[in-house]
PDB file of N, CA, C and O in Angstrom:
ATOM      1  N   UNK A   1      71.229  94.333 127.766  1.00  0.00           N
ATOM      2  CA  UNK A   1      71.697  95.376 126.872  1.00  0.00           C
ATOM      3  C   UNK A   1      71.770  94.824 125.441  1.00  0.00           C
ATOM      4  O   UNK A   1      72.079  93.635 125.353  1.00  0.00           O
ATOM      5  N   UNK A   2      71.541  95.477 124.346  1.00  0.00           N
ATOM      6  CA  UNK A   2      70.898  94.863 122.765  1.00  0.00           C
ATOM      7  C   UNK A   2      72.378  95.166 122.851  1.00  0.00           C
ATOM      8  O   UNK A   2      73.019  95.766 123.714  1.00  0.00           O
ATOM      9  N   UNK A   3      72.925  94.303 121.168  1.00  0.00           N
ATOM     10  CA  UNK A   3      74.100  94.400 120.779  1.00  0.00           C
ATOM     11  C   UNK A   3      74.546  95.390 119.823  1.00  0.00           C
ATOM     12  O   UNK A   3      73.612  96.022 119.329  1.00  0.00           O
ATOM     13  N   UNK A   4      75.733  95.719 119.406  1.00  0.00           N
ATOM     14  CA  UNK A   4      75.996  96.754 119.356  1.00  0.00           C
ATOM     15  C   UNK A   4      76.128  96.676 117.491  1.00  0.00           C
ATOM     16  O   UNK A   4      76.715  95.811 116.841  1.00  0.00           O
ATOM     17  N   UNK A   5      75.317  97.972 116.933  1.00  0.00           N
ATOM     18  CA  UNK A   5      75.990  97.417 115.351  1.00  0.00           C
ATOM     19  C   UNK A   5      76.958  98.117 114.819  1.00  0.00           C
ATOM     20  O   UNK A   5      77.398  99.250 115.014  1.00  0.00           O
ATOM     21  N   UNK A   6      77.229  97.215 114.082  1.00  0.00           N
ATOM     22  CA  UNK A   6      78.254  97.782 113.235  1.00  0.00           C
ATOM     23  C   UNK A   6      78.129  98.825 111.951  1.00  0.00           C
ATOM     24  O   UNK A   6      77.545  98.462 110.930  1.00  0.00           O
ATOM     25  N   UNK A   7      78.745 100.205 112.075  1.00  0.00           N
ATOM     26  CA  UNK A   7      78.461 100.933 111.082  1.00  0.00           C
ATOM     27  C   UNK A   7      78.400 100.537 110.059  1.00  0.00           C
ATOM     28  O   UNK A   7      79.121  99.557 110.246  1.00  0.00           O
ATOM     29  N   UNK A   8      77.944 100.423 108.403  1.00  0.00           N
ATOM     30  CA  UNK A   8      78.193  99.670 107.555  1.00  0.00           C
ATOM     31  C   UNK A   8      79.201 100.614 106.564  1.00  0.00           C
ATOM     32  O   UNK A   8      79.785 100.218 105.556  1.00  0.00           O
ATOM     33  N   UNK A   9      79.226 101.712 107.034  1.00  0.00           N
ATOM     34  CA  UNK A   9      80.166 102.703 105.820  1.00  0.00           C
ATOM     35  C   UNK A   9      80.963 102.833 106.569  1.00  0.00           C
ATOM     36  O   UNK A   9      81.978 102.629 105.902  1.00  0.00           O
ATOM     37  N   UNK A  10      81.322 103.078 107.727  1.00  0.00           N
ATOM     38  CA  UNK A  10      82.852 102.626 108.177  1.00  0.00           C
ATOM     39  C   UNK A  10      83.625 101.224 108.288  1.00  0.00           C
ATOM     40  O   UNK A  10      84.816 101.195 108.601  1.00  0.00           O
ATOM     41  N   UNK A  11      82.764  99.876 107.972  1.00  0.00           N
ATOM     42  CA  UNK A  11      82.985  98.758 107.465  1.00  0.00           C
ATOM     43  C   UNK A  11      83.711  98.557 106.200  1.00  0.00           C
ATOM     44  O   UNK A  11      84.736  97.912 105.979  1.00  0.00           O
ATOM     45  N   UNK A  12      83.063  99.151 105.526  1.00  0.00           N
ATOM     46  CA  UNK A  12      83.550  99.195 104.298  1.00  0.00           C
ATOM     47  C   UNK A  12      84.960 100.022 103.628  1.00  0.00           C
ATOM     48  O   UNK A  12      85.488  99.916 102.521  1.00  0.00           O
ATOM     49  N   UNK A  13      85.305 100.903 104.857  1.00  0.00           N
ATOM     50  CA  UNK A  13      86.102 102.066 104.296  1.00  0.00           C
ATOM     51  C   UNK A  13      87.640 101.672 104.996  1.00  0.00           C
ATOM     52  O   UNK A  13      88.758 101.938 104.556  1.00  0.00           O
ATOM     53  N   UNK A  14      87.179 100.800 106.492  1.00  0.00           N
ATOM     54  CA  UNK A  14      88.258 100.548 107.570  1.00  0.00           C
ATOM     55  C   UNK A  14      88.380  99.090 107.545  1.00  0.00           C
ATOM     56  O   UNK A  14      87.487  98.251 107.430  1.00  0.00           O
ATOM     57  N   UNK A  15      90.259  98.859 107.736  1.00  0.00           N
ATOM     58  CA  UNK A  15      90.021  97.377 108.077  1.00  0.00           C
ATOM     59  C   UNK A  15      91.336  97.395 109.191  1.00  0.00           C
ATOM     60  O   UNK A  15      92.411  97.955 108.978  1.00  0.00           O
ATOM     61  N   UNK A  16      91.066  96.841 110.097  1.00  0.00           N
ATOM     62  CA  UNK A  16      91.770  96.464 111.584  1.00  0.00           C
ATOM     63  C   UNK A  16      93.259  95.404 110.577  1.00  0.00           C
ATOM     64  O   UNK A  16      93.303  94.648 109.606  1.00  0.00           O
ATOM     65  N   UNK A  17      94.009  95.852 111.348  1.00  0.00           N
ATOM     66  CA  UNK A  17      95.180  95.013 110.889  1.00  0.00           C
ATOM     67  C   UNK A  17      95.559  94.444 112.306  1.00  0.00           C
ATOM     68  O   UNK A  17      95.028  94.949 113.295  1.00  0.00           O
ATOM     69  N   UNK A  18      96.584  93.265 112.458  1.00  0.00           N
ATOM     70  CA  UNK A  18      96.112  92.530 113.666  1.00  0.00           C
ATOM     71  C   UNK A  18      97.054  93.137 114.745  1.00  0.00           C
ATOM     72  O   UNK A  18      97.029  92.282 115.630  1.00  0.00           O
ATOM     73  N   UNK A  19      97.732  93.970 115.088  1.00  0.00           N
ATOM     74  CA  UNK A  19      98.762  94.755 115.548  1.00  0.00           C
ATOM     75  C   UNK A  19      97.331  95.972 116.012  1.00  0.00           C
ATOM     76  O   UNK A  19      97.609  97.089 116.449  1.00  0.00           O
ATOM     77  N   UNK A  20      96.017  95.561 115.843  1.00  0.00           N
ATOM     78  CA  UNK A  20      95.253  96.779 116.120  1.00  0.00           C
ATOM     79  C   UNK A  20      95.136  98.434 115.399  1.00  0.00           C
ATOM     80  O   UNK A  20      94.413  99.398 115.650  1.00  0.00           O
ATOM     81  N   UNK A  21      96.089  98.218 114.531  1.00  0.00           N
ATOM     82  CA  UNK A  21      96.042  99.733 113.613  1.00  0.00           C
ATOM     83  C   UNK A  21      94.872  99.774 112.879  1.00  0.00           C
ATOM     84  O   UNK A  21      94.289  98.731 112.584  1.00  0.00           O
ATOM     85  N   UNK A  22      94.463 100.861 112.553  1.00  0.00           N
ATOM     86  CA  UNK A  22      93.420 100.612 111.310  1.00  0.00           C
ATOM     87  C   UNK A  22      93.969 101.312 109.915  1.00  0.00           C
ATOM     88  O   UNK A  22      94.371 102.473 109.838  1.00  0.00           O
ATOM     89  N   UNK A  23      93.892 100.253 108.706  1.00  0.00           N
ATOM     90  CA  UNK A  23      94.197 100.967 107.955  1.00  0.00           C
ATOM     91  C   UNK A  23      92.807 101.751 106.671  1.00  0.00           C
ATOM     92  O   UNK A  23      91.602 101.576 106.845  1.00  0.00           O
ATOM     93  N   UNK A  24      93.322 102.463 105.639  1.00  0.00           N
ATOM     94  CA  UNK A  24      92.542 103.232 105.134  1.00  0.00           C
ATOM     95  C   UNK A  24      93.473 103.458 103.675  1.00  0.00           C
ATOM     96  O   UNK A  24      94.673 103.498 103.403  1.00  0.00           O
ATOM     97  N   UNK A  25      92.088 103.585 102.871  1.00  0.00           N
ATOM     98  CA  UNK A  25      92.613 104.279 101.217  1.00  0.00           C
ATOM     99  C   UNK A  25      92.800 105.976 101.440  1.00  0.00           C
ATOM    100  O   UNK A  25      92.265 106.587 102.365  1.00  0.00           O
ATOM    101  N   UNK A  26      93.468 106.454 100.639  1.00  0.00           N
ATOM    102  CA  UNK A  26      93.653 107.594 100.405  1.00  0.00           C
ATOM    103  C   UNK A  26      92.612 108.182  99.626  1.00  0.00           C
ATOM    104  O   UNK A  26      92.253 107.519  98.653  1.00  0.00           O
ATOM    105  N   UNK A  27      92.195 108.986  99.774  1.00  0.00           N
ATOM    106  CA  UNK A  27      91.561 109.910  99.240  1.00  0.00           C
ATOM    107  C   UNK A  27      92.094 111.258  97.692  1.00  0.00           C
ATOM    108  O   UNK A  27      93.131 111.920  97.652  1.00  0.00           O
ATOM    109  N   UNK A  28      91.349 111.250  97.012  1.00  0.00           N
ATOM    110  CA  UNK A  28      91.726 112.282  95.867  1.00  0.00           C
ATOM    111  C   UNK A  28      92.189 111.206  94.651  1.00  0.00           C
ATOM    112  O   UNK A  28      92.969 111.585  93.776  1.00  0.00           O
ATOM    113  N   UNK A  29      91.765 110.135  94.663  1.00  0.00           N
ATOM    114  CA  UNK A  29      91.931 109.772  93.396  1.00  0.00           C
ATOM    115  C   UNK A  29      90.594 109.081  92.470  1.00  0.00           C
ATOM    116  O   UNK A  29      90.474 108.191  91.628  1.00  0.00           O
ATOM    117  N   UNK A  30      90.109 109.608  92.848  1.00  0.00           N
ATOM    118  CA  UNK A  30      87.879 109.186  91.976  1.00  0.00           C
ATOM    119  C   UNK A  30      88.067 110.129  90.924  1.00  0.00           C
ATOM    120  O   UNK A  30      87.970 109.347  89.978  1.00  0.00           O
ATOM    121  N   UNK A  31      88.249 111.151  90.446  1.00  0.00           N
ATOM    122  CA  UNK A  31      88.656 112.122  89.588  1.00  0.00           C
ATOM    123  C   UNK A  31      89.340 113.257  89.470  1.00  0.00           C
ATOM    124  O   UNK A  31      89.995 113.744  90.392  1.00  0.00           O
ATOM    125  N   UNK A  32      89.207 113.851  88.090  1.00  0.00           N
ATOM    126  CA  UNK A  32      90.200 114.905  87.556  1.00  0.00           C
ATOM    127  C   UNK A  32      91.394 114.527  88.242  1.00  0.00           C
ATOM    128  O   UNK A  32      92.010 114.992  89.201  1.00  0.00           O
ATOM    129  N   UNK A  33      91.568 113.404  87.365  1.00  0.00           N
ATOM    130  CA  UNK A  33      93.298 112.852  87.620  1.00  0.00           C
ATOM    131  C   UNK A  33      94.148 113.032  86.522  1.00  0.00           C
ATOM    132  O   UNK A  33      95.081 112.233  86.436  1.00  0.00           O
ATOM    133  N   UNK A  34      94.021 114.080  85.479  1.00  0.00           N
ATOM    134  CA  UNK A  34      95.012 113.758  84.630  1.00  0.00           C
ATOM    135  C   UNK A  34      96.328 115.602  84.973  1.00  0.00           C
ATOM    136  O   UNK A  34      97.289 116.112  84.398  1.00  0.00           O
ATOM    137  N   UNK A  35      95.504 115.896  86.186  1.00  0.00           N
ATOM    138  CA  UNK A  35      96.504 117.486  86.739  1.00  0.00           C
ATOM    139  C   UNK A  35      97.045 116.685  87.563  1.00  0.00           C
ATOM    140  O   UNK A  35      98.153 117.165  87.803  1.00  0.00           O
ATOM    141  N   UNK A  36      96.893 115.626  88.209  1.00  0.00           N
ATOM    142  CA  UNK A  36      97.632 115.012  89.287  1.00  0.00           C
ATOM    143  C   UNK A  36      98.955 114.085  88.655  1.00  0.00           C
ATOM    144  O   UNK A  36      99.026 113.481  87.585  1.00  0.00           O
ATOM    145  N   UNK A  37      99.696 114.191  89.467  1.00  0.00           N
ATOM    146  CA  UNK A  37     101.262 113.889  88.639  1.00  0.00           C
ATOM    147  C   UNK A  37     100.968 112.118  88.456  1.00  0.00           C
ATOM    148  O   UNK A  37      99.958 111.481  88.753  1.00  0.00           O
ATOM    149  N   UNK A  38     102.059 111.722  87.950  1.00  0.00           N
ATOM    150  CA  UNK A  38     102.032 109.967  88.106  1.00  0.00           C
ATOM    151  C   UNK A  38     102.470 109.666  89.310  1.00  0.00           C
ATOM    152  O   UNK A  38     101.973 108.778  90.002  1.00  0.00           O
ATOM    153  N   UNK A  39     103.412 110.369  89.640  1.00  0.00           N
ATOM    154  CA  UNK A  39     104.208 110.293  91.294  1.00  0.00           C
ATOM    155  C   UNK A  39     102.931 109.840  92.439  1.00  0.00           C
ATOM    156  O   UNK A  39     102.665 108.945  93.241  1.00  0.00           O
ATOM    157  N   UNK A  40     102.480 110.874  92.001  1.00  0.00           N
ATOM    158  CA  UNK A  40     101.064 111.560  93.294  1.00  0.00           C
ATOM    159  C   UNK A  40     100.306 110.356  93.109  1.00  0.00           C
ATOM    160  O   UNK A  40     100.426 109.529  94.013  1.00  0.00           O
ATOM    161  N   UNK A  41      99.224 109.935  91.729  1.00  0.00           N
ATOM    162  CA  UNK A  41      98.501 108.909  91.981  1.00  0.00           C
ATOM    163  C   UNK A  41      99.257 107.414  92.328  1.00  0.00           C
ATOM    164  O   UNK A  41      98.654 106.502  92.894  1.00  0.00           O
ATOM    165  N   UNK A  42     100.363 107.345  91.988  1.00  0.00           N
ATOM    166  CA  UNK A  42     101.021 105.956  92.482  1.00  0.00           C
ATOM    167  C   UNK A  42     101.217 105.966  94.218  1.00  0.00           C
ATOM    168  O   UNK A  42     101.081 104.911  94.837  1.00  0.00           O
ATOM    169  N   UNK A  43     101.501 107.074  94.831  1.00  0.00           N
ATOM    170  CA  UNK A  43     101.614 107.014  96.051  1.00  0.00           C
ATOM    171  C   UNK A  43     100.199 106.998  96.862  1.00  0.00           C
ATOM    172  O   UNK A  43     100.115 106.532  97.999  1.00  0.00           O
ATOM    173  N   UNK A  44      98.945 107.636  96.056  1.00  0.00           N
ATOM    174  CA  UNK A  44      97.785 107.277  96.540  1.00  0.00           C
ATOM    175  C   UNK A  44      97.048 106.314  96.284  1.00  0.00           C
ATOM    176  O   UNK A  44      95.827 106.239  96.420  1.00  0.00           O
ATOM    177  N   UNK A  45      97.994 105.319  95.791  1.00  0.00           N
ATOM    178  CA  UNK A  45      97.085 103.358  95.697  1.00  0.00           C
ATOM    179  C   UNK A  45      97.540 103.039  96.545  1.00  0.00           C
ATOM    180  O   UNK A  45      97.176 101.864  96.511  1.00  0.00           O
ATOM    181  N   UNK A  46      98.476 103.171  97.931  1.00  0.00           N
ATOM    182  CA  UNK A  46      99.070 102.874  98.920  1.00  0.00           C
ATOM    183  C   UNK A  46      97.853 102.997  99.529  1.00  0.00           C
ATOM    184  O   UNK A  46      96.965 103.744  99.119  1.00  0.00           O
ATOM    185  N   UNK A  47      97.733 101.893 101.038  1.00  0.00           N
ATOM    186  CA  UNK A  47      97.190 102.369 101.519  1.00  0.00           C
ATOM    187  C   UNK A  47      97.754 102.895 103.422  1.00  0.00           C
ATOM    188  O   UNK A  47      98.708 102.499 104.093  1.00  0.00           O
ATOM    189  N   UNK A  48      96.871 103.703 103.675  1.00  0.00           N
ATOM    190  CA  UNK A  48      97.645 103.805 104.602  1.00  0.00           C
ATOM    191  C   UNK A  48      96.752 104.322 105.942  1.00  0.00           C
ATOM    192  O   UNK A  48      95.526 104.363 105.836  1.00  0.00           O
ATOM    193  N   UNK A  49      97.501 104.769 107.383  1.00  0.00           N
ATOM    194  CA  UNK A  49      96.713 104.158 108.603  1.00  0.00           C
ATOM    195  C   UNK A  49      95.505 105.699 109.329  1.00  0.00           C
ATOM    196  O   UNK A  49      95.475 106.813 108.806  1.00  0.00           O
ATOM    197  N   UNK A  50      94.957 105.429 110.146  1.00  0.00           N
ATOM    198  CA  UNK A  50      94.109 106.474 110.592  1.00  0.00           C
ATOM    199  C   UNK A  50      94.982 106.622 111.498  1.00  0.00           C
ATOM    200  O   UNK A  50      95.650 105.709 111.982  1.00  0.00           O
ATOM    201  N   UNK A  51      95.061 108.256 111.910  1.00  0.00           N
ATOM    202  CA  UNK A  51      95.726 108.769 112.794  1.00  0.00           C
ATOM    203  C   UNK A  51      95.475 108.242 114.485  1.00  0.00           C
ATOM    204  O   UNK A  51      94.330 108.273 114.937  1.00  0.00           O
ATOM    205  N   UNK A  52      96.410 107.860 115.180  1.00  0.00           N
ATOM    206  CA  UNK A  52      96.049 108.012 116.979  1.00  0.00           C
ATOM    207  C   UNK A  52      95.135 108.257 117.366  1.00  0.00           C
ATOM    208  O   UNK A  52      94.372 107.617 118.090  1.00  0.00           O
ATOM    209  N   UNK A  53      95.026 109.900 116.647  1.00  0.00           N
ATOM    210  CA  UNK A  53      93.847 110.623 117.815  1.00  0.00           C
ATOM    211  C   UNK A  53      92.386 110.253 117.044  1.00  0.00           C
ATOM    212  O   UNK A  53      91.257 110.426 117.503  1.00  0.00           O
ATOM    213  N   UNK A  54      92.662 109.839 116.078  1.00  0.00           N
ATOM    214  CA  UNK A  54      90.942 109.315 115.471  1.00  0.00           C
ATOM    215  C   UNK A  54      90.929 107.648 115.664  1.00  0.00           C
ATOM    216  O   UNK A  54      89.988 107.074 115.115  1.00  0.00           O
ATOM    217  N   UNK A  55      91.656 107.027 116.216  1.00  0.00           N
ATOM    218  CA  UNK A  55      91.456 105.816 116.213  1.00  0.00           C
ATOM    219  C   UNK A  55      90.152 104.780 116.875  1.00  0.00           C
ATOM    220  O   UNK A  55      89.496 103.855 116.397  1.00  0.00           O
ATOM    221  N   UNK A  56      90.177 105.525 118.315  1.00  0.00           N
ATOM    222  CA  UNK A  56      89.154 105.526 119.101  1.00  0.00           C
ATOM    223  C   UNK A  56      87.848 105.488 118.532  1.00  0.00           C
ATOM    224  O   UNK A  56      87.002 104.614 118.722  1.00  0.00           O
ATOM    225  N   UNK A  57      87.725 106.764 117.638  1.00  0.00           N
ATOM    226  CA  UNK A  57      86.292 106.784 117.356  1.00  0.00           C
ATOM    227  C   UNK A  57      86.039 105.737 115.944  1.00  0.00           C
ATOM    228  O   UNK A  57      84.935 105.234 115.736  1.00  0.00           O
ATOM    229  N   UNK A  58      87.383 105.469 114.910  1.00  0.00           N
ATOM    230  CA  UNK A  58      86.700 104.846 113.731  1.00  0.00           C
ATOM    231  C   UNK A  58      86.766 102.837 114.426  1.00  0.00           C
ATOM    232  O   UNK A  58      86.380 102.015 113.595  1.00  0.00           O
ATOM    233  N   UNK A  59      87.203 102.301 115.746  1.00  0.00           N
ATOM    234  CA  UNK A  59      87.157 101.504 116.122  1.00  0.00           C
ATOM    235  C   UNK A  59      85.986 101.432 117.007  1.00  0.00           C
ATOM    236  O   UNK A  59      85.724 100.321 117.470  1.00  0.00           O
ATOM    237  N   UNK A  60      85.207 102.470 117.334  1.00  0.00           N
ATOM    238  CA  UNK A  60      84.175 102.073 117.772  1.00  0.00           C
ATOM    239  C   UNK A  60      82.976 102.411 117.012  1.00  0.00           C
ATOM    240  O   UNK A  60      81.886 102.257 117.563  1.00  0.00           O
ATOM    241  N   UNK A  61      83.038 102.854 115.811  1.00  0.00           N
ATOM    242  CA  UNK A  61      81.813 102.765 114.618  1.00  0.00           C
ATOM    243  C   UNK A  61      82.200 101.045 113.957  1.00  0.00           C
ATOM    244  O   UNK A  61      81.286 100.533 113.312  1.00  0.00           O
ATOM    245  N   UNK A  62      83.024 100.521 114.065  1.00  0.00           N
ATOM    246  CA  UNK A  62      83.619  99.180 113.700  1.00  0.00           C
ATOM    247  C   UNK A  62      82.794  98.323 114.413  1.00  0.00           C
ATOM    248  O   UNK A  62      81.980  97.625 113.808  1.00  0.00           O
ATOM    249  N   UNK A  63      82.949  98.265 116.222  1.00  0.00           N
ATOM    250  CA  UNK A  63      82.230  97.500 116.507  1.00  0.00           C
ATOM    251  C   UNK A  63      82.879  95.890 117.191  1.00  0.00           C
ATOM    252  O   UNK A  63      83.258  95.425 118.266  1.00  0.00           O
ATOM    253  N   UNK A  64      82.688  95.468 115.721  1.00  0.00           N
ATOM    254  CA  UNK A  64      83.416  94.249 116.036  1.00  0.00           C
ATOM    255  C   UNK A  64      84.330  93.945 114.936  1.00  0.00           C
ATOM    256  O   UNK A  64      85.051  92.950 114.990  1.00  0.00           O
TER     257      UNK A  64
END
């Protein structure tokens, strides 16, 4: 059986933390940021985790 690859744009977007979570950037801050509060973009430099029920699938576009 050939080996398995690794997506390269879910590589780039996901990173496994060692507890097995995956974490992730937030989304909505690339532009028209000056309607978005300061509150809002400071809480979206956080980053934060993929849900349960999608975990499965962004750990197996991962790979390894």
């Amino acid at each position: 059986m050939p080996k398995m690859k690794t997506r390269k744009g879910a590589a780039k977007r996901f990173k496994l933390t060692a507890t097995g979570k995956v974490k992730r950037q937030h989304a909505f801050l690339g532009h028209l940021l000056t309607k978005k509060t300061r509150k809002n973009k400071r809480q979206l430099r956080q980053a934060g985790y993929v849900d349960s029920v999608d975990e499965p699938r962004v750990k197996k576009m991962l790979a390894y």
